[in-house]
Short mmCIF file of the C-alpha atoms (twelve columns), coordinates in Angstrom:
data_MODEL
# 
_entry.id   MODEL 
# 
loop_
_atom_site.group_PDB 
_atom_site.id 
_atom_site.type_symbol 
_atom_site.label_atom_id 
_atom_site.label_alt_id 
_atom_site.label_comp_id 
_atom_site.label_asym_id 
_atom_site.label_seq_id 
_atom_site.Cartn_x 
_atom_site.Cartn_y 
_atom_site.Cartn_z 
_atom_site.pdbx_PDB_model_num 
ATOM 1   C CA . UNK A 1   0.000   0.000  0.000  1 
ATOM 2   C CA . UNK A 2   1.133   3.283  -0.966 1 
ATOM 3   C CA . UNK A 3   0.458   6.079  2.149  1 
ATOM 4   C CA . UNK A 4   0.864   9.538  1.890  1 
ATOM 5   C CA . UNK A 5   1.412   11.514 5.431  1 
ATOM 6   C CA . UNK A 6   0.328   15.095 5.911  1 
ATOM 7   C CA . UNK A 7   0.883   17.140 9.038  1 
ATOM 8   C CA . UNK A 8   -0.316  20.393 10.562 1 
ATOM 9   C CA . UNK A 9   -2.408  21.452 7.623  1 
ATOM 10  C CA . UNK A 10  -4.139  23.854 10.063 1 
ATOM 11  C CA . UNK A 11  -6.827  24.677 7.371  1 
ATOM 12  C CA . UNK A 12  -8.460  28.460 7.471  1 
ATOM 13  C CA . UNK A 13  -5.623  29.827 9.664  1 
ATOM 14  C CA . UNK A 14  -3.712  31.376 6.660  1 
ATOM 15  C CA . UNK A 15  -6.477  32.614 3.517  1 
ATOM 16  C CA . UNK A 16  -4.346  31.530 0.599  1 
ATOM 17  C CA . UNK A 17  -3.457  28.010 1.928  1 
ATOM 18  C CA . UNK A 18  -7.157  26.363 0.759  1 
ATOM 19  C CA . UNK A 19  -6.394  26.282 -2.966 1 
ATOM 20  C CA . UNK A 20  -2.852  24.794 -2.016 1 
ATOM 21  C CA . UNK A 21  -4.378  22.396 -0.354 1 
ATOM 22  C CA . UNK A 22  -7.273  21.380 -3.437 1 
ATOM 23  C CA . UNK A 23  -3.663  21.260 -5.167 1 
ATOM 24  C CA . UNK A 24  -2.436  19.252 -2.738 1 
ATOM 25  C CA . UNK A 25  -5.417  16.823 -2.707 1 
ATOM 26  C CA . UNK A 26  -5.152  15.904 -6.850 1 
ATOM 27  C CA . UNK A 27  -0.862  15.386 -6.351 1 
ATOM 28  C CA . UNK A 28  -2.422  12.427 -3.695 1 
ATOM 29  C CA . UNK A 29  -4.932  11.366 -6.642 1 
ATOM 30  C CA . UNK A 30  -1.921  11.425 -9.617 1 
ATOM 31  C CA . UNK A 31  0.474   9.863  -7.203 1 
ATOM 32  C CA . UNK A 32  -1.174  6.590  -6.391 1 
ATOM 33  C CA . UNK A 33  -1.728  7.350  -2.654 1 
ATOM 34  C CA . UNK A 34  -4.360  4.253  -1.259 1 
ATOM 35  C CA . UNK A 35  -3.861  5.758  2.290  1 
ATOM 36  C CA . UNK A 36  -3.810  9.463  2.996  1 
ATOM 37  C CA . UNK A 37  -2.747  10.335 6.979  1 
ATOM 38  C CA . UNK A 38  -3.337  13.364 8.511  1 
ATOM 39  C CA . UNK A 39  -1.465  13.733 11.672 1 
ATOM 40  C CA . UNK A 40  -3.341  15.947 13.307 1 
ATOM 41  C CA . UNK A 41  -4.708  19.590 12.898 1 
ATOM 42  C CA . UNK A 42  -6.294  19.746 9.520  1 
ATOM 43  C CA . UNK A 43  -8.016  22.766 10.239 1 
ATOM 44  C CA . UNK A 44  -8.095  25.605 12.597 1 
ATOM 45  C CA . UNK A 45  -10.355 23.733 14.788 1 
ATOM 46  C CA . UNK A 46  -12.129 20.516 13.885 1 
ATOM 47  C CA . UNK A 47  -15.014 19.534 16.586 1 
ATOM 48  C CA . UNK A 48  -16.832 16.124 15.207 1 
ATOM 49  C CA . UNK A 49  -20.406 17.698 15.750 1 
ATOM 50  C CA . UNK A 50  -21.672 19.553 12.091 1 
ATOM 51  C CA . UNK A 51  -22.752 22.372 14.007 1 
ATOM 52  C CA . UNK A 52  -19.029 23.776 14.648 1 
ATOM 53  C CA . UNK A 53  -18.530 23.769 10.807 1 
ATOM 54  C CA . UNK A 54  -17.971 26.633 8.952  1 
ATOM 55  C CA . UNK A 55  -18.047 26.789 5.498  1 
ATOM 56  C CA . UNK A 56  -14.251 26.232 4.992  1 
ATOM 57  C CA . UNK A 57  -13.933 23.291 7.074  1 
ATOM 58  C CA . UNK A 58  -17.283 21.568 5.249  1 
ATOM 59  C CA . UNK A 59  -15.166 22.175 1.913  1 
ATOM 60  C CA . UNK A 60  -12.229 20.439 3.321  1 
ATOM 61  C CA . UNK A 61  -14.507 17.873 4.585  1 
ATOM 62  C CA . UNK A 62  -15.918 17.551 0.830  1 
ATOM 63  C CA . UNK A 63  -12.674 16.979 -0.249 1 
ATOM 64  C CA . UNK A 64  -11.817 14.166 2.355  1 
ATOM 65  C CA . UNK A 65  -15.159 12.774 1.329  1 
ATOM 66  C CA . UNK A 66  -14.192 12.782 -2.500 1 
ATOM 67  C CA . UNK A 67  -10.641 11.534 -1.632 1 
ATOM 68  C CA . UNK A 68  -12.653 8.139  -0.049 1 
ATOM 69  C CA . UNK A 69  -15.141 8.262  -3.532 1 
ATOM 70  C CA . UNK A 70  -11.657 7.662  -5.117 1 
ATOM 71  C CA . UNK A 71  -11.054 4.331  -3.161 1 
ATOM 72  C CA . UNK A 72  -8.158  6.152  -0.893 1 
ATOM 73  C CA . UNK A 73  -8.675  5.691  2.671  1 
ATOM 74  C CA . UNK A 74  -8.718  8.574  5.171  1 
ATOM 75  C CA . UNK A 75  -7.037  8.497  8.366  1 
ATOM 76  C CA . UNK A 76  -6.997  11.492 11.144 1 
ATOM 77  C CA . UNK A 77  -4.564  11.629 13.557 1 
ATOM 78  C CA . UNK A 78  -6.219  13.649 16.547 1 
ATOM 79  C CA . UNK A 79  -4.284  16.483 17.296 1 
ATOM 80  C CA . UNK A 80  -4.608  19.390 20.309 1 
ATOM 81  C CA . UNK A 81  -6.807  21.413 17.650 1 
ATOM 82  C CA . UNK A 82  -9.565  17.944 17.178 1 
ATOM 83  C CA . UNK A 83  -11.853 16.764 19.104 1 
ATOM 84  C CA . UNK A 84  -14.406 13.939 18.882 1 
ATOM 85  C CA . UNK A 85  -13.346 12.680 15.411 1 
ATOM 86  C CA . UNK A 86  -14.645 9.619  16.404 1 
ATOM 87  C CA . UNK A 87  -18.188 11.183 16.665 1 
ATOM 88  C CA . UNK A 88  -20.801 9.512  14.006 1 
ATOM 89  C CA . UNK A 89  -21.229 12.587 11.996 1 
ATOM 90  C CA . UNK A 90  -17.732 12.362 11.048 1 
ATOM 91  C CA . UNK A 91  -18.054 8.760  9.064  1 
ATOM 92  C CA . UNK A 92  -18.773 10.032 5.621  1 
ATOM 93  C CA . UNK A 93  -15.044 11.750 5.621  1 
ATOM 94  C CA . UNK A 94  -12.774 9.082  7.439  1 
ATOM 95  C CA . UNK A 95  -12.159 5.399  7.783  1 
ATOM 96  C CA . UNK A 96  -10.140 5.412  10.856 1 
ATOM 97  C CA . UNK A 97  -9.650  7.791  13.475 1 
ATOM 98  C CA . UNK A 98  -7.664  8.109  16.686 1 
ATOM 99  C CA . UNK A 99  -4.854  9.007  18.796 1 
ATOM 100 C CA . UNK A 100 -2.293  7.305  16.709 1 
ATOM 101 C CA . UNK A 101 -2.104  5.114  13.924 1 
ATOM 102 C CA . UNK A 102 0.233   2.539  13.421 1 
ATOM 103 C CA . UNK A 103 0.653   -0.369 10.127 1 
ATOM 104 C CA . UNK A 104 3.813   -2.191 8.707  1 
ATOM 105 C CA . UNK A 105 5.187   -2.096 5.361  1 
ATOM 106 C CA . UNK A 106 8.826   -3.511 4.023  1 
ATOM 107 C CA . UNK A 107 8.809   -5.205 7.257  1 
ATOM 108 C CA . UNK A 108 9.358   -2.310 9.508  1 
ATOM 109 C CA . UNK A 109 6.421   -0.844 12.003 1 
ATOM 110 C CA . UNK A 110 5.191   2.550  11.701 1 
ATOM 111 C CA . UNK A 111 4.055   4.739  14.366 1 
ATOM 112 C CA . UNK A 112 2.438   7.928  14.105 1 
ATOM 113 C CA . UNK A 113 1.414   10.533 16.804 1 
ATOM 114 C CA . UNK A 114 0.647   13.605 16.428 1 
ATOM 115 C CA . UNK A 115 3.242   14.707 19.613 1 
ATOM 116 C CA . UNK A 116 1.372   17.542 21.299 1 
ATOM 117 C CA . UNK A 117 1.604   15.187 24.839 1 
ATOM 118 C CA . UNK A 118 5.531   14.402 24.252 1 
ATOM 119 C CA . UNK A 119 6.828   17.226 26.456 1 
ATOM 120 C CA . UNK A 120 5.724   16.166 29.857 1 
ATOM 121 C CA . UNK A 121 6.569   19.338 31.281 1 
ATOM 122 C CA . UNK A 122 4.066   21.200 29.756 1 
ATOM 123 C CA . UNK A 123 1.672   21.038 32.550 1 
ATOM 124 C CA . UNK A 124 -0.832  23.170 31.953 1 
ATOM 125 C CA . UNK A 125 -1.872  22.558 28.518 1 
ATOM 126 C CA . UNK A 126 -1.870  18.428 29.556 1 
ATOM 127 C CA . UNK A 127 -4.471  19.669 31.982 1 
ATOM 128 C CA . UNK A 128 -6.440  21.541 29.825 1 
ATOM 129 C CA . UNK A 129 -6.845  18.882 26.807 1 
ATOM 130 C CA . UNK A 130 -7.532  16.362 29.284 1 
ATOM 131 C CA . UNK A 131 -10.858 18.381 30.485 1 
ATOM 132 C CA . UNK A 132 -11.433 19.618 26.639 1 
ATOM 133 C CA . UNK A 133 -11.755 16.170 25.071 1 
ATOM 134 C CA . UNK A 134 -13.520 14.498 28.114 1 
ATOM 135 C CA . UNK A 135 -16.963 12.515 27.615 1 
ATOM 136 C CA . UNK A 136 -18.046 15.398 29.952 1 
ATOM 137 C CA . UNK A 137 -16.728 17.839 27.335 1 
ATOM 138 C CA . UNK A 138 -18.554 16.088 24.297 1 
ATOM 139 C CA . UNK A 139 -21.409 15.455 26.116 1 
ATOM 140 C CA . UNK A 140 -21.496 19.383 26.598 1 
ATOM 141 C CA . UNK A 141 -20.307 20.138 22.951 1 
ATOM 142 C CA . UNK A 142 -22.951 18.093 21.427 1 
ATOM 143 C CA . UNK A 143 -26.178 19.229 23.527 1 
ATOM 144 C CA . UNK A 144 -24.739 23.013 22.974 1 
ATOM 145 C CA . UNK A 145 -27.034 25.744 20.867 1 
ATOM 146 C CA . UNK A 146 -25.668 26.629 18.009 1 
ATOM 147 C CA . UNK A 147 -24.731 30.482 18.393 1 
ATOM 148 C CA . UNK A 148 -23.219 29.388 21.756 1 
ATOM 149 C CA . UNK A 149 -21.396 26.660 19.947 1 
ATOM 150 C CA . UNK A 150 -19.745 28.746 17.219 1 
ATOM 151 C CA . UNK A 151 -18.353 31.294 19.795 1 
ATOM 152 C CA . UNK A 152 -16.836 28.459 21.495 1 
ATOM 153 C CA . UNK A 153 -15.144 27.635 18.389 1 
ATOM 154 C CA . UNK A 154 -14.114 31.166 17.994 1 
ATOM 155 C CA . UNK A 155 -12.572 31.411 21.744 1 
ATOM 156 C CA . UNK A 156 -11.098 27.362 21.471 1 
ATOM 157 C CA . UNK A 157 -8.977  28.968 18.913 1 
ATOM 158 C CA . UNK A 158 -7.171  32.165 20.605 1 
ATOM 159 C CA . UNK A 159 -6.627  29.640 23.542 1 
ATOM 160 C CA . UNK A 160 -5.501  27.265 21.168 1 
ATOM 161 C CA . UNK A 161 -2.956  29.957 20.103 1 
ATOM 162 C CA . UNK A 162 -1.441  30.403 22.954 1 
ATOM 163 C CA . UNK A 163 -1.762  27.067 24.706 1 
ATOM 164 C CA . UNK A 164 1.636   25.483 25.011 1 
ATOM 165 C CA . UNK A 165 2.961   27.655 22.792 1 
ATOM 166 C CA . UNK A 166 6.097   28.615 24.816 1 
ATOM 167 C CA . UNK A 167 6.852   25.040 24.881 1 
ATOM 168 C CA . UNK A 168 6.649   24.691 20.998 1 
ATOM 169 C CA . UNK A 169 9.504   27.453 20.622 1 
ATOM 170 C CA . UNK A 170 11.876  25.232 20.887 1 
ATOM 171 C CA . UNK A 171 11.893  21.745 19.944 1 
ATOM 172 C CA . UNK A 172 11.879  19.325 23.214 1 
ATOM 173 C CA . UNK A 173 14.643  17.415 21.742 1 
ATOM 174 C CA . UNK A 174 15.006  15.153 24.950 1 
ATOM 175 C CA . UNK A 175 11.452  14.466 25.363 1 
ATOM 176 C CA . UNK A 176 11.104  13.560 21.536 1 
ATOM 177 C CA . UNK A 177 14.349  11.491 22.279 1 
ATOM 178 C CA . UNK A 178 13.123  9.459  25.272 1 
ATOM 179 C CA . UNK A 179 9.654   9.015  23.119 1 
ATOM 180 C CA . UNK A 180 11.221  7.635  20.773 1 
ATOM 181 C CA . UNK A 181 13.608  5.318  22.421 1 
ATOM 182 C CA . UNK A 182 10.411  3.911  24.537 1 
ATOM 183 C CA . UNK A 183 8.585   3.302  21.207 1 
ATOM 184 C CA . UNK A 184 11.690  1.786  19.303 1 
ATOM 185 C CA . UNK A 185 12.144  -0.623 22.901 1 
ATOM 186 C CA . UNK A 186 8.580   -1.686 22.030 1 
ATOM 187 C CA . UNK A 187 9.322   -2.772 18.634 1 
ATOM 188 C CA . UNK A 188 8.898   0.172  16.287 1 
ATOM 189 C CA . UNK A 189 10.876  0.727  13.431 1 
ATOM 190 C CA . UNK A 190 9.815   4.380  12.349 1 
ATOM 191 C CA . UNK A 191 7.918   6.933  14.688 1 
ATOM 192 C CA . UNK A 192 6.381   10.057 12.902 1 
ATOM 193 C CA . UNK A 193 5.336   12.822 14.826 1 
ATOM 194 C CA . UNK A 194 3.786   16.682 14.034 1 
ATOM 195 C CA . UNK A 195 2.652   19.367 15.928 1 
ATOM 196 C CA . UNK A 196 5.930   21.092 16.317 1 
ATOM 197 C CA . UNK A 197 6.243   22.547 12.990 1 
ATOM 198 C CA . UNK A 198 9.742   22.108 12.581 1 
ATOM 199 C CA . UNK A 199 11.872  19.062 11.315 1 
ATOM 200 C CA . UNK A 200 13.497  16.863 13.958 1 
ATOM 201 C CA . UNK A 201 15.133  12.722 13.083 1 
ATOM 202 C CA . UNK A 202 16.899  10.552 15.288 1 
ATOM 203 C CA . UNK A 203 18.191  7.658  14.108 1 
ATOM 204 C CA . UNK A 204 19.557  4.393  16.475 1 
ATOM 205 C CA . UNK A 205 20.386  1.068  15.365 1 
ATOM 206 C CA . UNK A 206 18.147  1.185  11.843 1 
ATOM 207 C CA . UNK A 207 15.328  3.052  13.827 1 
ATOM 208 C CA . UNK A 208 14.548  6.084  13.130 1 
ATOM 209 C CA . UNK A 209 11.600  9.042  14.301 1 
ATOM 210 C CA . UNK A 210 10.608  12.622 12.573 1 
ATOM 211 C CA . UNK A 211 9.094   15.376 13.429 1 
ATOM 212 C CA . UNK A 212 7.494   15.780 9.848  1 
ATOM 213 C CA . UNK A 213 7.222   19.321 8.404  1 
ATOM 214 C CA . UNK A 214 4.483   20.913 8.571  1 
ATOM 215 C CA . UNK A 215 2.098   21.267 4.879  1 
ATOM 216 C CA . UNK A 216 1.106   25.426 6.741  1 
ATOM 217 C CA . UNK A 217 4.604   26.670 5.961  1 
ATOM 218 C CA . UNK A 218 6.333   23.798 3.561  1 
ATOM 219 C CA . UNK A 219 3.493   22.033 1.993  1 
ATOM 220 C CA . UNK A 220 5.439   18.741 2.413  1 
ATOM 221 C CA . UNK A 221 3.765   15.671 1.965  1 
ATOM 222 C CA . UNK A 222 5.878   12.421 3.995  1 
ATOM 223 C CA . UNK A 223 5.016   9.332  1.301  1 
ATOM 224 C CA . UNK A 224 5.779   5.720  2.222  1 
ATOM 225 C CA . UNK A 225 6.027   3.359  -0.514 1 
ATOM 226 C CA . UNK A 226 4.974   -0.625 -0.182 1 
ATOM 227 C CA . UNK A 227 8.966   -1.849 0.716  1 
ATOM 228 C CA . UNK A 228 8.686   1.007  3.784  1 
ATOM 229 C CA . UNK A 229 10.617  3.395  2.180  1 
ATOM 230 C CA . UNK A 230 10.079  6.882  2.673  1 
ATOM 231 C CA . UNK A 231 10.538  10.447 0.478  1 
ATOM 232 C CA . UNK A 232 9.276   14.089 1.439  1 
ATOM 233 C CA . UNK A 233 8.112   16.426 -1.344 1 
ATOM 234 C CA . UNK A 234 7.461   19.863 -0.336 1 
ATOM 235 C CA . UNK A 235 5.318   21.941 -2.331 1 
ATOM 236 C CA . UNK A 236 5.114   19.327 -5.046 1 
ATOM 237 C CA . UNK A 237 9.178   18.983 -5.712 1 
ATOM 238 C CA . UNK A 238 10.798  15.882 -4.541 1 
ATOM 239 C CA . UNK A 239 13.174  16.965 -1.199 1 
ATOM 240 C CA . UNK A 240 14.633  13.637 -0.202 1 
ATOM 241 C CA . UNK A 241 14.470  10.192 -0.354 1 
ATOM 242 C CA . UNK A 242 15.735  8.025  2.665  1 
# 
């Protein structure tokens, strides 16, 4: 199976990055993609109820849905900007959703995550998603009227902005490390992770982990061919193949 891997697309947040992304979506058509990955934050916000849509993010959601019409599964990665993509509303536009995804190809395991809970000492915001995605939460998020609902939305997002955001400055390059090393004790072969918006590899003993870049500012795609091996092609141009 040929996967494509897409990080941070953070749909919405920047006006001319929609028709990059339609661009984006056709490359995965022409290129033979059968799985397409998003790990994590495809839009600004993504809630799994329809009444936290705008019109942007039911576009994108079209395009997912077409993407599926094509025979190419859809996979989301939850990231600190989803919540309830699990929900039953969200089944015409994915085949699998959840915290990470994982699958083997060439004979190596994959593991991806988005990596907004790898720094551990980033208290406050571990706090605050564990209350925001609670069944209490969704319970509260579904049952919500609508005008109250989309101002939610609109205040998730400036706290979204600044949640954790000191700690995504810099790269937590020992807490990415000691991830890594746990997951490659457990038997993975390849760990990719997002959400920090800046490329990061370690390599040990034929293991290896990225932080993939993220499609907002690069447009990279991550694709991983049937014999595991893996290229990056940012805004359409072939970057490297490992």
């Amino acid at each position: 199976m040929i996967r494509a891997v897409l990080a941070d697309l953070h749909l919405g947040q920047r006006e001319d990055r929609f028709g990059r992304f339609l661009a984006t979506v056709e490359d995965l058509r022409r290129g033979g993609a059968e799985e397409v990955i998003f790990l994590g934050d495809l839009f600004r916000t993504l809630i799994g109820f329809p009444k936290f849509w705008d019109e942007l993010t039911q576009r994108g959601l079209e395009e997912l849905r077409r993407l599926r019409e094509a025979g190419i599964r859809v996979v989301l990665v939850e990231g600190n900007r989803d919540f309830f993509l699990d929900a039953g509303e969200m089944d015409p536009f994915r085949d699998l959703c959840g915290a990470v995804h994982s699958f083997a190809a060439g004979g190596r395991r994959f593991l991806l995550d988005h990596g907004d809970l790898v720094n551990r000492s980033d208290r406050s915001y571990r706090a605050w998603r564990a209350v925001s995605k609670s069944p209490a939460a969704r319970l509260w998020a579904r049952t919500l009227p609508l005008a109250l609902a989309r101002g939610i939305v609109r205040r998730t997002e400036a706290r979204l902005a600044k949640t954790n955001f000191s700690y995504r400055r810099e790269l937590p390059v020992d807490d990415l490390t000691a991830a890594s090393r746990r997951h490659f004790a457990a038997g993975v072969d390849v760990v990719l992770w997002g959400h920090f918006h800046r490329p990061w590899r370690l390599e040990e003993n034929g293991r290896e982990a990225w932080v993939v870049p993220a499609w907002l500012e690069s447009g990279a795609v991550v694709w991983i061919g049937e014999g595991g091996e893996i290229s990056v092609r940012e805004s359409g141009e072939p970057e490297a193949v490992c």
